[in-house]
C-alpha positions, 0 to 999 in steps of 0.5 A, a space after each residue: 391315150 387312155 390307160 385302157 388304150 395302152 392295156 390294148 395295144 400292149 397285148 397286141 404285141 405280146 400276141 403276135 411275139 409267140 408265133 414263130 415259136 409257135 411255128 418252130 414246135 409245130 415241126 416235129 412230129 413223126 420221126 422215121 428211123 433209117 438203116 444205114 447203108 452197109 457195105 458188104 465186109 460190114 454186113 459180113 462182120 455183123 453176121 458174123 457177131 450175132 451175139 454182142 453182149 452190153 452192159 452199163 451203170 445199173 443206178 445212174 439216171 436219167 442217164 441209164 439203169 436196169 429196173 425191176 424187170 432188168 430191162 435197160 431204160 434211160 437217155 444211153 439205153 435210148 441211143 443204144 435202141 435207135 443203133 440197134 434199128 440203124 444196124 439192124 442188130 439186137 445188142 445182148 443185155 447184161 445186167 449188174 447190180 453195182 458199176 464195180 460188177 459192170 467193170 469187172 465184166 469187162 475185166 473178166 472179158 464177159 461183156 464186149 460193149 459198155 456204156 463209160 467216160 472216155 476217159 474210163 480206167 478202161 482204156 487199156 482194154 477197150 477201144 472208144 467210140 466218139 463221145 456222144 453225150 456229155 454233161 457238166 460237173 455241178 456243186 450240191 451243197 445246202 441250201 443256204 450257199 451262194 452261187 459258186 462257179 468252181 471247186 477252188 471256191 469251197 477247198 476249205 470244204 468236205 467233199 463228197 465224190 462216188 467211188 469208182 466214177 471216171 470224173 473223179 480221177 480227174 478231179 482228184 489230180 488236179 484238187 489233190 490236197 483237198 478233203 474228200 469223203 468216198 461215197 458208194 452212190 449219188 443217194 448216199 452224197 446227197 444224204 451226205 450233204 444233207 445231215 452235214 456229213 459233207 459239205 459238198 456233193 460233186 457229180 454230172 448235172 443230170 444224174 444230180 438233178 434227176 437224183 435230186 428231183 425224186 429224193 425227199 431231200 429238201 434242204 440241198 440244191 446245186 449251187 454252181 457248176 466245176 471246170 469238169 465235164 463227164 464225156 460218154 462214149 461205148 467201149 468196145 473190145 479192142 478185138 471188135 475193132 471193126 464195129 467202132 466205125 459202125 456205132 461212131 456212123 449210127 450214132 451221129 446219124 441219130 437226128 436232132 429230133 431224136 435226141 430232143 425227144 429222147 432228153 425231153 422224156 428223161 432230161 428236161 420233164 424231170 429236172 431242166 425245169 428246176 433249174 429254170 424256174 429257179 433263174 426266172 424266180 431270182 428276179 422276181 421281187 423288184 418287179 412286182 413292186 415297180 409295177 404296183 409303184 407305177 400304177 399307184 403314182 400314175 393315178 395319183 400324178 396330177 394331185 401330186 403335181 398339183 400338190 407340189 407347185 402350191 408346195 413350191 409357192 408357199 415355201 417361197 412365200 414364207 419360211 413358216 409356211 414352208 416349215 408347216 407343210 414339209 412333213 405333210 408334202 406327197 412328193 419328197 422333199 430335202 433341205 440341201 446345201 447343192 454346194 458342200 452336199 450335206 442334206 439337212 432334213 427331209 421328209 417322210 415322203 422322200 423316204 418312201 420314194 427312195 427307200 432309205 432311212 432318214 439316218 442313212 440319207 441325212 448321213 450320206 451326200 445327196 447325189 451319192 445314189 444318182 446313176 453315174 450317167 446322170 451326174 454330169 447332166 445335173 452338175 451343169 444344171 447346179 452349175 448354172 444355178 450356182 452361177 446365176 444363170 437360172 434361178 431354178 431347174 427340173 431334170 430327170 435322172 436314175 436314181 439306184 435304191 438299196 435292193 439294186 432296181 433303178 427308179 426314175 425321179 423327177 427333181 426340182 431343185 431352187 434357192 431358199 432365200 436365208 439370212 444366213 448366206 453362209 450357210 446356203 440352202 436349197 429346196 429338193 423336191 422328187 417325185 418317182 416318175 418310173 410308171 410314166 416312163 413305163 407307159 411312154 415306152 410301151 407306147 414306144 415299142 408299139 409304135 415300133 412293133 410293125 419294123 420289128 421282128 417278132 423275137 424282137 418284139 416278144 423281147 421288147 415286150 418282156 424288158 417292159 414287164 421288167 421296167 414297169 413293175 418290181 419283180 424281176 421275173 418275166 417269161 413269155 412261153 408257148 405250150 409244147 407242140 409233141 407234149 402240151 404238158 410243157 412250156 418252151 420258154 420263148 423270151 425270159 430276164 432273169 436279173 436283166 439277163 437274157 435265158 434261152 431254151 428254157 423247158 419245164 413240166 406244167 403238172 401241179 404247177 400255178 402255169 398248169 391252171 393258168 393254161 387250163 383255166 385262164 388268169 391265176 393271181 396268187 399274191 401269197 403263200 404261192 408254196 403252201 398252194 403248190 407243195 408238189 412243185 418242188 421248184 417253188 418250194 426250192 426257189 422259196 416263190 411267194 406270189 405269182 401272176 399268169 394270163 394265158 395267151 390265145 390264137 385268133 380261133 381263141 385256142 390257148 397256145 402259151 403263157 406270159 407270167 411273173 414271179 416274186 419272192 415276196 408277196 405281190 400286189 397288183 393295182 387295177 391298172 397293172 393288172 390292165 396293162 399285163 392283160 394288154 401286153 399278152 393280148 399285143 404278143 398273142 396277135 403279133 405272134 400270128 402275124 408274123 407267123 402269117 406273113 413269115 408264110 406269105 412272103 416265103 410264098 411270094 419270094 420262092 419263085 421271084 428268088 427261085 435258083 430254077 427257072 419258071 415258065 407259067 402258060 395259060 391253056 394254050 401254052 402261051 406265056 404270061 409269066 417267066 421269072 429272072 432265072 429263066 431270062 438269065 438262063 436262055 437269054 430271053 427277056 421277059 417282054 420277048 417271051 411273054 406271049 409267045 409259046 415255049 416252042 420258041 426255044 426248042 431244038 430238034 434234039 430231042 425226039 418226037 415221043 418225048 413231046 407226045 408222052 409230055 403233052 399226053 402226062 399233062 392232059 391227063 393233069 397228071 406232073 411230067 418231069 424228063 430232061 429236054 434239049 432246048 435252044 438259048 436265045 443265042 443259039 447255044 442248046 443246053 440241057 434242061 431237067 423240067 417239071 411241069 405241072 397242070 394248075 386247075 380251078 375249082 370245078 377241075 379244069 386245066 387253066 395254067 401250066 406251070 414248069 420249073 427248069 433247071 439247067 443241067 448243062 454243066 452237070 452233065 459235062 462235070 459227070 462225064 468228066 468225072 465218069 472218065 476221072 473215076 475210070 482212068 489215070 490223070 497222069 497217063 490216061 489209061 484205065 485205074 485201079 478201080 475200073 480194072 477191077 471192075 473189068 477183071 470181075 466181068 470176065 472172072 464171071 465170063 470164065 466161070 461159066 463156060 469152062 472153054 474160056 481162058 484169060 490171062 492177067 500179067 502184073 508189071 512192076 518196073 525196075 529201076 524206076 526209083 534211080 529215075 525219081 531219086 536222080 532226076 526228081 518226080 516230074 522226070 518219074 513222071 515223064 517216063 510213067 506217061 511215055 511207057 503208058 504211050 508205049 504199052 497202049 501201042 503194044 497190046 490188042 485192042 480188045 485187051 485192057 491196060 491199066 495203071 494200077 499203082 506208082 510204079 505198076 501195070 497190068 494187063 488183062 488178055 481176054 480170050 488169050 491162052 497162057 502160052 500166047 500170054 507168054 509170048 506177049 508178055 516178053 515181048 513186052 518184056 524185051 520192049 521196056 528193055 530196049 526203051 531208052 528214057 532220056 532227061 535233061 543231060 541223062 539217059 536211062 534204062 530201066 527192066 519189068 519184072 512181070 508175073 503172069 496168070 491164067 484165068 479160068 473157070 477155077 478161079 473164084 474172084 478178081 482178089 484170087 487173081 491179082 494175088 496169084 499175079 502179084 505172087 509171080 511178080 515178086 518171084 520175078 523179082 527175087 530170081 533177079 528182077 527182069 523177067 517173065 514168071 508164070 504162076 503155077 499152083 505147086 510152085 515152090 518159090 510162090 509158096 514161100 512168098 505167098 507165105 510171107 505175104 500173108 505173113 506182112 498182111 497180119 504183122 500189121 494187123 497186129 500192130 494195128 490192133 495191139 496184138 503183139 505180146 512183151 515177154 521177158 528174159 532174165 539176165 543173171 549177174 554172176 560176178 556180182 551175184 547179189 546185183 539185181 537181175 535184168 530182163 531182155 524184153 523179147 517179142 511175142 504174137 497172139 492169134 485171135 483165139 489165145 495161141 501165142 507165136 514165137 518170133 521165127 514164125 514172123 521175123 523173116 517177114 518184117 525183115 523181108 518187108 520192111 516192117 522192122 521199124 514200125 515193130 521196133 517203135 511198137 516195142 519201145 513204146 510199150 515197153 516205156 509205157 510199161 516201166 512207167 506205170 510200174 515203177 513202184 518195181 523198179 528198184 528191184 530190176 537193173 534194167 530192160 534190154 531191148 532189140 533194134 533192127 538196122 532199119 530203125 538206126 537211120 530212123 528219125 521218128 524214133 529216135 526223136 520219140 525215144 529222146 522225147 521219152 526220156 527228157 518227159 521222164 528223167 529216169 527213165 533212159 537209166 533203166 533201159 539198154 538197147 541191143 543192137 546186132 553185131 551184123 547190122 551195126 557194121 552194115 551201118 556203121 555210121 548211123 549205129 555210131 551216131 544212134 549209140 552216141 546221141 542216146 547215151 548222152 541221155 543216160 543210157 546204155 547198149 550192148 552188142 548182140 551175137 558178138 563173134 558172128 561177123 568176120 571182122 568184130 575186133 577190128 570194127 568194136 573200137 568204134 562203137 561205145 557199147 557197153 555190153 557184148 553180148 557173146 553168140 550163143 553158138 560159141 557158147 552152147 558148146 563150151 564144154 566139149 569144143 575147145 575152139 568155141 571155149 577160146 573164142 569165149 575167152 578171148 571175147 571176154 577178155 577183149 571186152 574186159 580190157 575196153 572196159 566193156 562188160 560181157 553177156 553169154 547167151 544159150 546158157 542152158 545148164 548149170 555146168 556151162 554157166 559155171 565155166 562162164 563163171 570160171 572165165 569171168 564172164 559178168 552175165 549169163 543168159 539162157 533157159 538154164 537161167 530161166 525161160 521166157 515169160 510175160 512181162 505182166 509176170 514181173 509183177 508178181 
């Protein structure tokens, strides 16, 4: 085959290499912005905070900045604008001029949202939404320096890190020793690094490059990136709370081609280009050189043949002969002992090839640079000559030169015949056969380019630009189809290594006339022709060689280009071949592209998950494909050339078929579901579209119909509609569909003012003996038989439902509450007088039941299950089984209404962090010169700043079990406190902190204060827990268990309001307190009572003697604190001592 011929063929391949690419681009186009769906409390809280203020880093792009006209612009301003249309909202934009002004803000309390790091010194003020964007942490330093993949790298180094920057915490914890230098902003680090100031600049990828791209700094690059990566997210005020999952759902709601766009206008046409003609020029230099060997050696490989056989035959003939034409041999040539591997001469030629010296070759052992998986296949061969076997050989093998590229070398090796037997020498003949072995690999792949895919092939074809010249950069790229001023990188090697999704701008690049002006040679001085591409200049190019690839209607859709860092020269036959390879991957892209679309068309109804039905005119059918015969039984040779009313039922009604054929007749598409027969009889339900197909003048010739089976969707979403309804355990109506029941006649009531309802809530007493005796499956059994009972018991057109584990309720429609009453204790006195037998066991259990009207005053369903769900407790607490009836002004549904909506915000509270630390000071006054401690004492803080005492919310979390959650609250953040403070701690004793009785017998906690305390050693030193008098003897054996486990942790405690129980001496033998602390009704009249003053003295006393030491409360004037003192009383306690404050104020 001709070296035209392989030109040819090689461009067929690089051609048809770009199509899918070419394909991938062409998707996006227009991009469409979709509101989310809201619910309604979304919607309401939106409205409700029309004005929510933003801000963000005034100087860090591409990531964001405010320019000149103070508009927010960058890749997070991006964002923000696309959750502004998914929300429906406009965020306020706050400017700054410095990060340090945006952070005081919100400090300040000015700003409610910010663009930071998740990991921001912000997270005690703020709430976090997912991170969204994140970028890695890259090396600037000169560029002069080698790749380096870690700061562990340079730690001999100065360091240059931008104050204030949320990385850099990071950084700095885990390189502490290392020497930095503070800088105020990226342009300052990187002029650090270029004067010498520093040897090195840390900060994100793309502020570096972006900064880097539009400084005139030309003698910095990045040389590496860290282990660091800078994750962003928006910080939102923790009083904002509900908007986190609004921004966390609009956010990942922005599509890929969005943010593609978004990162294509400030991300990748600014500095991702760079990066990648950097990677792609590194392998540039061996490339060009292997090219122009192979075409050189190629057209000279017959004379060289030639030459070497005479070359053979004179040396054989005569050692003078041998010794005239050696020098002058136009293949390499060596004098080799094969035995010992000394190289005795060689000549100028086989320096060439090689590309060694002759010191360095004469010095080294011939086979030193062979490619290891050659050796052993010329070591058989040299035995075989050394043996006798064969008195010569010829072999292939790898040959490895100085700059790292292999070339390939036909070797010829066989005896000189020498007196000196000794002393053996051999003839060593190469020749660098690498552009044959190019040319037979492209005649390989093209051979193999109809069984490849085209990602394949364009690959193929690139690993041959490589191997079949010297540089060792090739891309192969097509022009982007949104924005034609940039090539997406299809298949690149850079060093052998393979490179994806590689993008850059083609503006004042040698690409850029390639594209607009077809093949560009620049063997040379390729920066000096482009000084705006700062990319060449960088990555110090030197010569380039691009050929513009087209599509059969000639238009240009890419590029195939290589690359050096030297100068370049190309033979005419390389030239040919580059021109061949382009033209092979132009056309292999179109075809693959092409048949990609026909076999998609031709396989979409085969392999259709529907079936499909084709009829000619007169509905008589000619084709049916795989699905329809597994769908209705019917194979294909028994339905072709019948009429689809074969496999109809008369289920469906006459009109359905009248309306269908009419829609088709008008050529118009008919889509309906349609109840049709199986060919074993079953009818199933079928969701059809069918369509009229038409020639060219207009004229119906086919029908075609797409069927889906819906059958078992159909049965799936009954099941599911019953599911969504009712209870799996007792079958009767849930929650959901209660609700939704009581809403319809609130709406009944409301408007005709004659109409009364009555709802009665159920909670059953007893029930939890029934689980914690007989276990769940028995609970179980009794919530399906009461379910059984209650359905028999109520009206038909009364709705019973089960709305919670152990809760009922009943909804009367058109029933006045005196009826209603009457019903519910009969239903009362029924569940009384039901007897639940299980196993060996029988049990009774009771209802309390609350009851309400519903009438036109009512506003909503919520009204009325509170108003139920209020008489219902009160039930409970006048002694459970009973009937209570809501009234408005009832005394007893005032005060339980008001510790419900007291429950509902002490969790609000623990769930948005709104619960405050005061503290209280403890006065040593036996060792007045003892460090004061502080008892840490509990506070709430209303949305508007107001500040509520404990007795406003105390009750509540006693009567609502929330005692424990508020007690982990508390130690939690009083542990947080002490150790981000401890700079303070000598000059505290220690904090006392308060426990309910709930949280003695709790293992969370106590397992959390355990943890705490082995993490920070010195921590459990600081810390006394208070314990009520009252709650350690009601639980005895867990205080003692609780006090004893923690105080071999190195703790204390004290017993609160001693004095206050009946039996306090008898019971304090058997608690290991520390401390008693006396109850300040004894104490706040020691004055004027005596009785109060013994009761001081003997619990003093009795403490001193168990060598435990005393605390008196209520100290409120200098005159009682001095009767303590007189009593030996160790710590005092009380407003004459000093008032609560927060606990912040310790700081100061």
């Amino acid at each position: 085959m001709t070296l035209r011929s392989h030109f040819i063929l090689i461009t067929l391949i690089f051609i048809c290499f770009s199509a899918q690419l070419w394909a991938e681009v062409a998707t996006s186009v227009g991009l469409e912005i979709v509101k989310l769906q809201l619910s309604k409390q979304e919607q309401a809280w939106l409205d409700q905070h029309q004005n929510l203020t933003f801000t963000g880093d005034p100087n860090w792009l591409p990531y964001e900045a405010f320019n000149k006209q103070g508009e927010y612009i960058g890749i997070v301003a991006e964002h923000l604008h696309l959750v502004e249309q998914q929300l429906g909202i406009k965020f306020n934009i706050i400017t700054s001029k410095t990060w340090q002004e945006s952070v005081a803000m919100v400090n300040k309390d000015t700003v409610d949202i910010i663009s930071t790091a998740v990991d921001s010194d912000l997270r005690s003020e703020l709430n976090f939404t997912k991170p969204y964007l994140s970028s890695p942490i890259v090396i600037v330093m000169r560029q002069d320096q080698p790749y380096i993949d870690s700061i562990a790298a340079i730690t001999d180094k100065k360091i240059a890190l931008i104050k204030d920057y949320c990385y850099v915490e990071n950084i700095t914890q885990h390189y502490p020793n290392q020497h930095y230098l503070w800088v105020d902003n990226i342009k300052e680090g990187l002029e650090a690094v270029s004067s010498g100031k520093a040897d090195a600049l840390l900060s994100t990828l793309a502020n570096t490059s972006y900064s880097i791209s539009r400084s005139a700094i030309s003698n910095i690059r990045i040389v590496g990136k860290t282990e660091f990566t800078n994750k962003l997210a928006l910080g939102v005020k923790k009083e904002f709370s509900p908007l986190i999952p609004l921004l966390n759902r609009a956010l990942a709601a922005i599509s890929a081609q969005h943010k593609k766009q978004i990162f294509d206008k400030w991300g990748a046409t600014k500095f991702a280009p760079k990066t990648n003609y950097r990677l792609i020029t590194q392998i540039a230099a061996g490339f060009i050189l292997l090219i122009i060997m192979v075409l050189i050696w190629n057209h000279k490989l017959q004379q060289q043949i030639n030459a070497r056989k005479q070359a053979e035959k004179a040396l054989r003939a005569s050692e003078q002969r041998f010794h005239s034409m050696f020098e002058d041999a136009p293949l390499g040539v060596a004098l080799i002992n094969s035995f010992t591997g000394k190289i005795y001469e060689i000549n100028t030629q086989f320096t060439h090839i090689v590309g060694r010296s002759k010191p360095d070759i004469i010095t080294s052992d011939w086979m030193l640079n062979i490619h290891n998986d050659d050796i052993q296949a010329l070591e058989a061969n040299l035995t075989r000559l050394h043996s006798g076997i064969i008195s010569s050989f010829n072999i292939n093998n790898r040959y490895l030169k100085p700059d790292a590229s292999i070339i390939w070398l036909n070797m010829t090796i066989s005896p000189l015949l020498d007196e000196d037997t000794s002393n053996p020498k051999h003839l060593c003949m190469i020749e660098d056969i690498t552009a044959s072995r190019a040319k037979d690999k492209v005649l390989r792949i093209f051979a193999e380019s109809k069984h490849a895919d085209s990602n394949d092939m364009l690959m193929l074809i690139t690993e041959q630009l490589m191997t079949s010249s010297s540089v060792n950069h090739a891309i192969i790229g097509t022009l982007n189809q949104q924005n034609p001023e940039i090539i997406d990188v299809l298949s690149a090697l850079v060093q052998g290594e393979v490179i994806e999704n590689l993008s850059y701008p083609l503006k004042d690049t040698p690409c850029q006339n390639v594209i607009n002006g077809g093949t560009y040679f620049y063997p040379e001085h390729l920066q000096q022709l482009f000084p705006k591409d700062k990319v060449l200049v960088d990555l110090k190019l030197e010569s380039y060689f691009g050929i513009p690839l087209t599509n059969s209607a000639q238009k240009v859709i890419g590029i195939l280009a290589i690359f050096d860092t030297k100068a370049m020269t190309l033979a005419p036959g390389t030239i040919e071949l580059l021109h061949s390879l382009a033209v092979r991957a132009s056309i292999e892209i179109e075809r693959k592209t092409a048949q990609e679309q026909l076999k998609k068309l031709s396989l979409a109804v085969e392999h259709s998950p529907s079936a499909v039905i084709i009829t000619d005119v007169d509905s008589v059918i000619e084709y049916v494909n795989p699905k329809f015969t597994e769908t209705t039984g019917y194979a294909a040779n028994e339905i072709l050339g019948a009429k689809p009313s074969l496999f109809k039922s008369d289920e469906c009604a006459t009109e359905i078929y009248t309306d269908l054929w009419d829609t088709l007749l008008a050529g118009n598409e008919w889509r309906g579901e349609l109840h049709n027969r199986k060919k074993n009889g079953d009818l199933y339900w079928a969701r059809e579209f069918i369509a009229p197909i038409t020639n060219d003048t207009g004229d119906i010739t086919h029908f075609v119909a797409i069927q889906e089976d819906v059958t078992e969707a159909k049965l799936i979403n009954e099941e599911m509609t019953h599911r969504a309804t009712h209870d799996m355990l007792t079958g009767l109506i849930n929650r959901a569909e209660f609700e939704y029941r009581l809403h319809r006649i609130i709406k009944t009531a409301q408007q005709d003012p004659t109409v009364n309802h009555a709802l009665c809530f159920l909670d059953l007493d007893q029930f939890k003996v029934v689980n914690d005796t007989s276990g769940h499956v028995a609970g179980d059994e009794l919530l399906r038989q009461l379910g059984a009972l209650l359905s028999k018991q109520v009206r038909q057109r009364d709705t019973l439902a089960r709305i919670g584990g152990d809760e009922f309720a009943i909804l009367m429609e058109h029933c006045g509450l005196e009826q209603a009453g009457r019903a519910t204790e009969t239903i009362r006195k029924l569940i009384e007088d039901f007897q639940f037998n299980w196993e060996d066991r029988s049990y009774r259990i009771g209802v309390s039941i609350g009851l309400t009207l519903i009438n036109h005053t009512i506003k909503d369903a919520s009204e009325a299950l509170k108003h139920a769900d209020l008489a219902c407790y009160a039930a409970k607490d006048m002694g459970r089984n009973r009937v209570h009836t809501y009234h408005p002004n009832d005394a007893q549904l005032a005060k339980q209404e008001g510790e419900l909506h007291w429950a509902a915000r002490i969790t609000e509270a623990l769930e948005n962090n709104m619960f405050r630390l005061y503290v209280q000071a403890i006065e040593p006054i036996t060792k007045p010169d003892s460090n004061l401690s502080y008892e840490i004492l509990l506070r709430l803080q209303e949305n508007n700043g107001d500040i509520i005492p404990p007795g406003g919310f105390l009750p509540a979390i006693e009567r609502y079990n929330l005692a424990h959650k508020v007690d982990l609250w508390v130690v939690a953040h009083t542990f947080e406190w002490i150790m981000q403070n401890t700079e303070y701690l000598h000059k505290i004793q220690h904090f006392a902190i308060n426990l309910s009785g709930q949280s003695l017998g709790d293992e969370v906690l106590l397992a959390y204060i355990i943890a705490t305390f082995k993490e920070h050693n010195t921590l459990a030193a600081k810390i006394t827990f208070e314990i009520t008098e009252t709650a350690a003897i009601s639980n005895l054996r867990a205080a003692t268990s609780f006090i004893k486990v923690l105080k071999k942790h190195g703790c204390q405690f004290a017993l609160d309001d001693f004095g206050s129980g009946l039996s306090s001496f008898a019971y304090l033998k058997n608690l290991p307190v520390d401390y008693l602390k006396i109850d300040g009704m004894f104490v706040k009249d020691i004055l004027d009572d005596p009785i109060d003053h013994a009761m001081v003295r003997s619990i003093n006393e009795i403490g001193h003697v168990m060598q435990i030491k005393t605390i008196a409360e209520f100290v409120e004037n200098t005159a009682i604190k001095q009767q303590l003192e007189h009593l030996g009383v160790d710590f005092v306690q009380g407003y004459g001592i000093g008032k609560p404050f927060p606990i912040e104020k310790l700081l100061s």
